[in-house]
N, CA and C of each residue as an Amber inpcrd file, in Angstrom:
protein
   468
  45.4500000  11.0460000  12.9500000  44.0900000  10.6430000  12.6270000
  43.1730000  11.8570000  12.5320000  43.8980000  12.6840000  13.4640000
  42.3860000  13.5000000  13.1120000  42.5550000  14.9080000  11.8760000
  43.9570000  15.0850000  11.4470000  43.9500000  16.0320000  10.5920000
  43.5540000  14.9470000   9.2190000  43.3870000  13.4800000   9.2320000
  42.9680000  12.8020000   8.1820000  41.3950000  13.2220000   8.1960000
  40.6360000  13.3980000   9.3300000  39.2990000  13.3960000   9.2910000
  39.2850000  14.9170000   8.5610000  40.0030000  15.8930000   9.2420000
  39.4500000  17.2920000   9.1090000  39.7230000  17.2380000   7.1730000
  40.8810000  16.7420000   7.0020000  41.6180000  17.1840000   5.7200000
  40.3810000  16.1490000   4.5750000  39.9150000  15.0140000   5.0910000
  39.3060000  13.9290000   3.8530000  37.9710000  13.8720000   4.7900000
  37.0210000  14.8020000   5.2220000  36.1010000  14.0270000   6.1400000
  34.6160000  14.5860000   5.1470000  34.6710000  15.6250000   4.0220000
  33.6780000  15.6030000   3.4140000  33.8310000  14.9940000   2.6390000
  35.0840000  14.1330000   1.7540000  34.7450000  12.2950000   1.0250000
  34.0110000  11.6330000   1.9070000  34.2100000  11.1010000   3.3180000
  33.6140000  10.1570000   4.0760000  31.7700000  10.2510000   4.2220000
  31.3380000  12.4970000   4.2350000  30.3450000  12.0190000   4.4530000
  29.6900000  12.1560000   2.5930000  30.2650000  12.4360000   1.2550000
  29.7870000  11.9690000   0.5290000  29.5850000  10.8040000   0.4120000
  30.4570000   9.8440000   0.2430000  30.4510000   8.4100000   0.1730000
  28.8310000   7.9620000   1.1300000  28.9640000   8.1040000   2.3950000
  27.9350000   8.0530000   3.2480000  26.6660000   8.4420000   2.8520000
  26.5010000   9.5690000   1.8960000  25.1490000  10.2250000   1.3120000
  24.8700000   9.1420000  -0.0440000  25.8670000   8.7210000  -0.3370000
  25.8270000   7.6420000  -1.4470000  25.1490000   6.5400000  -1.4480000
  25.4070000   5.8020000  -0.0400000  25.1130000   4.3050000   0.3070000
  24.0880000   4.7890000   1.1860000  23.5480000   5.7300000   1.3100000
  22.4200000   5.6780000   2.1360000  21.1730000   6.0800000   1.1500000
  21.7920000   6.8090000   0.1260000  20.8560000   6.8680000  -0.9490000
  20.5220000   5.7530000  -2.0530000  21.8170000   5.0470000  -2.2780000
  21.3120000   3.9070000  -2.7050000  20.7170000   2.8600000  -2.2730000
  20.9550000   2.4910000  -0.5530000  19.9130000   1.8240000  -0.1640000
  18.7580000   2.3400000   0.0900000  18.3050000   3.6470000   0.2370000
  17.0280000   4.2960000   0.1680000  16.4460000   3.8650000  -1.3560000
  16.8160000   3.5450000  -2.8840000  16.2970000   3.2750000  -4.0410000
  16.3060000   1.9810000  -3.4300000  16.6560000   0.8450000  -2.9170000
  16.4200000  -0.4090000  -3.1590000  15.4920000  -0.7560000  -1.6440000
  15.2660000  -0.1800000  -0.6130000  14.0000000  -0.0310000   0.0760000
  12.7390000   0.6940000  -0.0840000  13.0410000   1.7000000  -0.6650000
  11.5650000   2.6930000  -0.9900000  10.9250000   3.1470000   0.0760000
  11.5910000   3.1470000   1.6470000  10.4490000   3.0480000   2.8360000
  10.9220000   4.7540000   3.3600000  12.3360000   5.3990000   2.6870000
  12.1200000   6.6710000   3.2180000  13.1410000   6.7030000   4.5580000
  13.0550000   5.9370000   4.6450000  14.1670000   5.8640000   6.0810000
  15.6310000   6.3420000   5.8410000  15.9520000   5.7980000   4.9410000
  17.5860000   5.8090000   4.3070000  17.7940000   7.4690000   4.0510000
  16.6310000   7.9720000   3.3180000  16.6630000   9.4080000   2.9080000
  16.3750000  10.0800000   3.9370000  15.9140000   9.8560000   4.9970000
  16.2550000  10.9770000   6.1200000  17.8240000  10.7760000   6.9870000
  18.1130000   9.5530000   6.8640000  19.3670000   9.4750000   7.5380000
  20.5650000  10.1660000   6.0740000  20.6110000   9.8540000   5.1410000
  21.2700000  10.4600000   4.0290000  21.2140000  12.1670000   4.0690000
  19.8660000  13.0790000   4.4090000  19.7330000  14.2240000   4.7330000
  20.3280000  14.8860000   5.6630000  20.1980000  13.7070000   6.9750000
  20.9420000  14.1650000   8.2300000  22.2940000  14.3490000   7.8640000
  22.8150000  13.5440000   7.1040000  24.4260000  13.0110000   6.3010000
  25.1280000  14.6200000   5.5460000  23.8980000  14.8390000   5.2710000
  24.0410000  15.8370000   3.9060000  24.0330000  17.1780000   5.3870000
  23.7230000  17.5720000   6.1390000  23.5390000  18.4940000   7.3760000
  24.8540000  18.5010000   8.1490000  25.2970000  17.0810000   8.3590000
  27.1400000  17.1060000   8.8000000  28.1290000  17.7370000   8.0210000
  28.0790000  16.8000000   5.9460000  29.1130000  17.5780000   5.0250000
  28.6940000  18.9810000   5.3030000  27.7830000  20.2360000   5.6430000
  27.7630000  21.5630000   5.0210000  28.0670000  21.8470000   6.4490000
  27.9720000  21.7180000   7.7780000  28.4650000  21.5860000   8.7850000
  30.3050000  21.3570000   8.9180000  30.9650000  20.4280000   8.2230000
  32.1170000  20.4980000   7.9560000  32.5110000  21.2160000   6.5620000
  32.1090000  21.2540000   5.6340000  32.4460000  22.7640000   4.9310000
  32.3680000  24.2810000   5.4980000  31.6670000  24.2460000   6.8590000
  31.5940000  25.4550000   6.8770000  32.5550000  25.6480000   8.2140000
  33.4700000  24.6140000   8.4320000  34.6060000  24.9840000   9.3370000
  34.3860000  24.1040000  10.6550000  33.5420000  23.5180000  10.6100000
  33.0560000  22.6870000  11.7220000  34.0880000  21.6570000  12.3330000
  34.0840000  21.1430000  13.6690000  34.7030000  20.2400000  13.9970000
  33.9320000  18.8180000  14.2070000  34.5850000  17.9940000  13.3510000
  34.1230000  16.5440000  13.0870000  33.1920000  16.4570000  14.4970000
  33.4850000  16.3430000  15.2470000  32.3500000  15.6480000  16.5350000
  31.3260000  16.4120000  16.4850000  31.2050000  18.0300000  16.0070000
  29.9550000  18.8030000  15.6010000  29.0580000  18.2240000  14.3550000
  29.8840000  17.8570000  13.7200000  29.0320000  17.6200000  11.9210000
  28.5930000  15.9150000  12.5960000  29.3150000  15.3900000  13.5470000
  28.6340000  13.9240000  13.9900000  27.5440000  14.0700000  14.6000000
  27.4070000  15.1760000  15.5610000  25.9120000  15.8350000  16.1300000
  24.9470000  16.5160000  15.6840000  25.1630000  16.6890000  15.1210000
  24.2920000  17.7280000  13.5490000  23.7290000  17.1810000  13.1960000
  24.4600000  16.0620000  12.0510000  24.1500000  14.5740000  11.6660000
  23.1170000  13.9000000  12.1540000  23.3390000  13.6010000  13.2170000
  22.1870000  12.3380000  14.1320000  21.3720000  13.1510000  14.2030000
  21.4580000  14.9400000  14.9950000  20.0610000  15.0290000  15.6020000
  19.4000000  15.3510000  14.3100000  19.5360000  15.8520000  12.8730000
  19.1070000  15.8080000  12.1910000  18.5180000  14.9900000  11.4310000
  19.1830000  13.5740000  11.2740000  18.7460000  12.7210000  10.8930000
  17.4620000  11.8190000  11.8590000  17.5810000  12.0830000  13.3590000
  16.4620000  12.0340000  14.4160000  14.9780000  12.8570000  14.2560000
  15.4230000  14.1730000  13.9120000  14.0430000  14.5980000  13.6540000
  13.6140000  14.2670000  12.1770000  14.4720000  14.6090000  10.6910000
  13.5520000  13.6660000   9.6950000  12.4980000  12.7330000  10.4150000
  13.3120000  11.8730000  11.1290000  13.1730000  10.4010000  11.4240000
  11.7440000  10.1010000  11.8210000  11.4510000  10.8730000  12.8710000
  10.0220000  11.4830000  13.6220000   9.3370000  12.4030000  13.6660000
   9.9930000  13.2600000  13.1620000   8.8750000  14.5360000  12.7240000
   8.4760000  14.8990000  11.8210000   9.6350000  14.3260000   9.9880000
   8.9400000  14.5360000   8.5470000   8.8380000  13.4710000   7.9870000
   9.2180000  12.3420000   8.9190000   8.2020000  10.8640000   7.1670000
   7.4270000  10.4760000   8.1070000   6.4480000  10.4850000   9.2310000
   5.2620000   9.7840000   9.5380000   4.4220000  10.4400000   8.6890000
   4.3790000  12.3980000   9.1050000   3.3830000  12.5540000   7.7730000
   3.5820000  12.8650000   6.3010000   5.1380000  12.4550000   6.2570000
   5.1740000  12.4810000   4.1690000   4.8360000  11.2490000   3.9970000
   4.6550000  10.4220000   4.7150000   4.5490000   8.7430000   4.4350000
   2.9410000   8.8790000   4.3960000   2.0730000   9.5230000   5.4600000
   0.5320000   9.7710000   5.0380000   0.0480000  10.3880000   3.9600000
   1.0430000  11.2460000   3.7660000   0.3900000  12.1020000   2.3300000
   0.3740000  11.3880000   1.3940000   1.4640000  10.7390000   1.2680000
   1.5760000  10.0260000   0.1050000   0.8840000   8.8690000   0.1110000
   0.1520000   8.0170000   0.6470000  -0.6320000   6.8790000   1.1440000
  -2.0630000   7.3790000   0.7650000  -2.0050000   8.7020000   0.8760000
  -3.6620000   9.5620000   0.8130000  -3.8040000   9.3340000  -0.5240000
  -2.9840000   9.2000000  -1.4290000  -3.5530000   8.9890000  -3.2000000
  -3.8910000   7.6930000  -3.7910000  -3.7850000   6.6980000  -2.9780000
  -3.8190000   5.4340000  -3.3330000  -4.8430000   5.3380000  -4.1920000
  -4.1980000   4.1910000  -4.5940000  -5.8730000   3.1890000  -5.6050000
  -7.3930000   3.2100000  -4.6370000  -8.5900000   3.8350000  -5.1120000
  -9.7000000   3.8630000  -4.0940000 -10.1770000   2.5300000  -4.0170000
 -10.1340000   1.9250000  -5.4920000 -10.6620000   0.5270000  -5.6560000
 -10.3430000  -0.6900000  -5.2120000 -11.2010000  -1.0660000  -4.7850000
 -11.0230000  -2.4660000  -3.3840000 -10.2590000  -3.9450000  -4.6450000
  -9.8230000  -4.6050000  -3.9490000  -9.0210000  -5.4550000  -4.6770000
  -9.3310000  -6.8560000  -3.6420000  -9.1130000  -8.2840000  -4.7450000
  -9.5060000  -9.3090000  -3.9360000 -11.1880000  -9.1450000  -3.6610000
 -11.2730000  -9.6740000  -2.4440000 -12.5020000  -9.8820000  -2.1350000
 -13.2450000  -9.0680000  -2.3960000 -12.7470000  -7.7860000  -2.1890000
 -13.2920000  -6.2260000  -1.4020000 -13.9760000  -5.7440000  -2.8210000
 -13.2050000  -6.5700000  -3.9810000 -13.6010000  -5.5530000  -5.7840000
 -14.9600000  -6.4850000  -6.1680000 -15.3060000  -7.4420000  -5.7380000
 -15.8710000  -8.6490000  -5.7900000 -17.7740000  -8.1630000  -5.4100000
 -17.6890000  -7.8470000  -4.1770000 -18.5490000  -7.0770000  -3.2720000
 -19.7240000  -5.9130000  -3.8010000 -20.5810000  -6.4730000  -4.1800000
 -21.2270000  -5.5310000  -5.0460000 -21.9240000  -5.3920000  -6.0600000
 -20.7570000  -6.2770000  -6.9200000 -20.9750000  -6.4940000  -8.2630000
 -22.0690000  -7.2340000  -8.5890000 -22.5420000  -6.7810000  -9.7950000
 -23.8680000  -7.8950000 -10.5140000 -23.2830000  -8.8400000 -11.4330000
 -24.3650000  -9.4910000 -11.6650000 -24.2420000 -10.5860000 -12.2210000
 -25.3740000 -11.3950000 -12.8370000 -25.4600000 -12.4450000 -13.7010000
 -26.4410000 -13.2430000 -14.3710000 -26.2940000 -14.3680000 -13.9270000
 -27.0400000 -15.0200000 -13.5860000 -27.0130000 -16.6700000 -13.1130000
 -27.1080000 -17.4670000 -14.7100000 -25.9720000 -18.2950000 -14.4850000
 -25.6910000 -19.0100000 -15.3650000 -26.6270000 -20.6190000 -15.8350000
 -26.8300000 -21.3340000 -14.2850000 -27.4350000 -22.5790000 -13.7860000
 -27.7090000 -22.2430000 -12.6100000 -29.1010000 -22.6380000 -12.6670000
 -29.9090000 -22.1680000 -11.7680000 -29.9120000 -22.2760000 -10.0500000
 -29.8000000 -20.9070000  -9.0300000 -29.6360000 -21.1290000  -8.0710000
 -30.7790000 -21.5350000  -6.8910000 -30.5530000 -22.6250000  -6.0500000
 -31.6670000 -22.9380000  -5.6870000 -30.7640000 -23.5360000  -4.1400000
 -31.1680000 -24.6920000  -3.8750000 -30.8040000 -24.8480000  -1.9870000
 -29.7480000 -25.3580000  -2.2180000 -29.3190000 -26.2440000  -3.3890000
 -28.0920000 -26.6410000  -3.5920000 -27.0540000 -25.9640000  -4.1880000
 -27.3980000 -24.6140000  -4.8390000 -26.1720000 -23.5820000  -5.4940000
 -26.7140000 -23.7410000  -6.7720000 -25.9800000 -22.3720000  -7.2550000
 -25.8300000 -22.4290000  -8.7750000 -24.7200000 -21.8500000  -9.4810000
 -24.7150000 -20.9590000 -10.7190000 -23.3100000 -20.5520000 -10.8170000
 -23.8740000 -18.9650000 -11.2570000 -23.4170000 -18.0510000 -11.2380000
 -23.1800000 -16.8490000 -11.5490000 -22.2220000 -16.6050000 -12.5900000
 -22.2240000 -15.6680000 -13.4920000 -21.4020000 -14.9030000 -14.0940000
 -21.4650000 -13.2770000 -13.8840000 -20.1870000 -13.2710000 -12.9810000
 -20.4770000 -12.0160000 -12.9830000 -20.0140000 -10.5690000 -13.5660000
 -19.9120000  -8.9110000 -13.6310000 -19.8730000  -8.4410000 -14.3240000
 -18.1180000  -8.7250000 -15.0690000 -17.0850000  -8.8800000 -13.9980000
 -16.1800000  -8.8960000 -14.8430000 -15.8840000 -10.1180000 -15.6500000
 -16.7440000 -11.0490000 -15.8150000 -16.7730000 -11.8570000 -16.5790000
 -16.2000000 -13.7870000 -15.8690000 -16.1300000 -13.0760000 -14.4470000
 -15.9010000 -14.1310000 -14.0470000 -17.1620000 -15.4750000 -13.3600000
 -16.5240000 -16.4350000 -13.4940000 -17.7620000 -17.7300000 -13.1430000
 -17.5040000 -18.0360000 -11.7490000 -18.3820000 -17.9540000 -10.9640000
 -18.5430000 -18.6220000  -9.8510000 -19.4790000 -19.4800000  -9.6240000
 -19.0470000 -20.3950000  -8.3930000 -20.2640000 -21.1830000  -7.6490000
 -21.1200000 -19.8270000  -6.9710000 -22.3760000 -20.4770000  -6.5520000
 -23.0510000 -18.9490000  -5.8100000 -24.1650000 -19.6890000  -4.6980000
 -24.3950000 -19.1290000  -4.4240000 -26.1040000 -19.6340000  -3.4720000
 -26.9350000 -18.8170000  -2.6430000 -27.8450000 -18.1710000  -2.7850000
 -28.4510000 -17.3370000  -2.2470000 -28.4840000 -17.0680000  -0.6880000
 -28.1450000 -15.9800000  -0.6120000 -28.0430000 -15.2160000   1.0240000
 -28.9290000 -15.7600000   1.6840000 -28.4060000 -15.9320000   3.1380000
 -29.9790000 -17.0180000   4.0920000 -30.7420000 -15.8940000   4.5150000
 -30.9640000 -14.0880000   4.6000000 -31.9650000 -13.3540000   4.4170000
 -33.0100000 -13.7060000   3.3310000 -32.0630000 -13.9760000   1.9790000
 -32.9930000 -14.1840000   0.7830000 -34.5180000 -15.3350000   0.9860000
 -35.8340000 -15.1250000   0.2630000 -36.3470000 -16.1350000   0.9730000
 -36.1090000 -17.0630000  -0.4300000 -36.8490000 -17.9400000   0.2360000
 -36.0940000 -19.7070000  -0.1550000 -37.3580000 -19.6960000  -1.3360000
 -36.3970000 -20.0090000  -2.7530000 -36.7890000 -19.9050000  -4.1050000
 -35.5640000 -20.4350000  -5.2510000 -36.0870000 -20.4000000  -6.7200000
 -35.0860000 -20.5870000  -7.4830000 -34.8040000 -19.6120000  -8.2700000
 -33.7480000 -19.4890000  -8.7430000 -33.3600000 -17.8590000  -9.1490000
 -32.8220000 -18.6840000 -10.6480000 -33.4660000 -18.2600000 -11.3920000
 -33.5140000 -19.6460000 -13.2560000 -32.4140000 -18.3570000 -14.0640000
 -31.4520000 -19.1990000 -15.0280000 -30.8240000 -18.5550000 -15.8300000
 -31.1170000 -17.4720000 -16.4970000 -30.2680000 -16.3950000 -15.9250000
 -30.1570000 -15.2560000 -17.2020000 -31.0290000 -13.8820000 -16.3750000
 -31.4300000 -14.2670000 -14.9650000 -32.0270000 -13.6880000 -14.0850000
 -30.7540000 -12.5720000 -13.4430000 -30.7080000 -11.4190000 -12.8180000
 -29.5760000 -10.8800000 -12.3780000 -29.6800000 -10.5270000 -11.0200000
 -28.2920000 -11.3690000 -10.4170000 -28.2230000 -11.2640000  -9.0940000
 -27.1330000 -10.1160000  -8.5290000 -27.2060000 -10.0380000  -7.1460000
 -26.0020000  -8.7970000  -6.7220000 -25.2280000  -9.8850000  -5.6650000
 -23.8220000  -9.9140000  -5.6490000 -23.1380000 -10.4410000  -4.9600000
 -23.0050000  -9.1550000  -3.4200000 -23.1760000  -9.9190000  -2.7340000
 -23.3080000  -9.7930000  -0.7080000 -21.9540000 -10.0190000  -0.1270000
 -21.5120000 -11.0410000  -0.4230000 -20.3650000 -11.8130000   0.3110000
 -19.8790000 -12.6750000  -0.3200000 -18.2370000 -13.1010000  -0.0060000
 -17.6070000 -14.4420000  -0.5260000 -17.4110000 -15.2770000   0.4350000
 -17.8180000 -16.4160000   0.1370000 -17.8420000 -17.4740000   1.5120000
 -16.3440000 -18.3820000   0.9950000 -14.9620000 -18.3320000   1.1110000
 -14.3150000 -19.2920000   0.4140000 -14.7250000 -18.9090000  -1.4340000
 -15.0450000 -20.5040000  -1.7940000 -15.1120000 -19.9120000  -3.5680000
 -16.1320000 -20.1040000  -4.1800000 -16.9560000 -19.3060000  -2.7440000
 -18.7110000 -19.0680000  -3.2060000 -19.2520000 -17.6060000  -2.9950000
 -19.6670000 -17.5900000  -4.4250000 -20.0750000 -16.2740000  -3.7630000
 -21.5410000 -16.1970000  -3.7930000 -21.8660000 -15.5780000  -2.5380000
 -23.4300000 -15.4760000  -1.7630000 -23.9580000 -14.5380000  -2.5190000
 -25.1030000 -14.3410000  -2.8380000 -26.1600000 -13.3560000  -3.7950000
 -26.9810000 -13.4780000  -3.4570000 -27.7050000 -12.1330000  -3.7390000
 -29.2200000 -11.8170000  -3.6430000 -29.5960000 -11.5280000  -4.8130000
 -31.2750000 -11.7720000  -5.5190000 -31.5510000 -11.4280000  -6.3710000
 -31.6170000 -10.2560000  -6.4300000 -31.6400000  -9.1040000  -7.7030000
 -31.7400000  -7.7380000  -7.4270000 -32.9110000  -7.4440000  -8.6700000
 -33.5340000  -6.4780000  -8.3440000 -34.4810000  -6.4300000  -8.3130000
 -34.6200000  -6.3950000 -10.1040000 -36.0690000  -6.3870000  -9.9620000
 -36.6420000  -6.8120000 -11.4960000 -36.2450000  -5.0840000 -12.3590000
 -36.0130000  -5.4770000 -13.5590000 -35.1670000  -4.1940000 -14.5030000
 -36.6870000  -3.9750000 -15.4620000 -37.1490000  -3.0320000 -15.6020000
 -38.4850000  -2.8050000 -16.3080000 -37.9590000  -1.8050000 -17.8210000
């Protein structure tokens, strides 16, 4: 058994750099590729004359520090480029809009800039009035599938 390891043991850890790299493409989380690295630290460890239980220790502790010391912050760096723009509620928040039917104690509807229609009803800061079609409001908040507005101010 063991002149099988020494004689075939850099097939075992290619193969191994294989399936750890291909499950690293079908997770994307980075994990697989530091244990595949550690993998890749055993084969040049046993090319370079090593004895199998060395290239098995090599291996792990290498694949241990990837593990904890280079993807918490390659995983931040790469997180640092994201999309800035808020999505869902968060893209919603802000935006202007034209009142469609007029908002008053019972609601009205908005259209807002991206072209979408909502129910709406004025913020309970706002004071108590009717806000008549074609007037432009700023969305505050989404309550559920209302969105709260304030009038914004008069455009001269």
């Amino acid at each position: 058994m063991d002149s099988f390891v020494v004689q075939y043991g850099w097939i075992i850890w290619l193969v191994l750099i294989l399936i750890f790299m291909t499950v690293e493409m079908v997770t994307l989380e980075l994990t697989f590729l530091m244990i595949a690295l550690g993998s890749l630290g055993g084969l040049v460890t046993g090319l370079l004359g090593g004895p199998w239980w060395l290239q098995l220790i090599v291996a792990a502790v290498l694949a241990i520090v990837l593990l904890f010391g280079i993807k918490p912050p390659l995983l931040r760096a790469l997180k640092k480029g994201g999309d800035p723009s808020g999505t869902n509620v968060d893209a919603l928040l802000g935006l202007d809009g034209r009142v469609v039917a007029s908002i008053g104690s019972n609601g009205g509807q908005v259209r807002l800039a991206n072209g979408e229609i909502w129910t709406a009803r004025l913020s309970p800061g706002t004071l108590e009035r009717v806000v008549g079609p074609g007037e432009r409001v700023l969305v505050t908040a989404i309550d559920g599938a209302t969105a709260v507005v304030v009038p914004a101010e008069r455009e001269i």
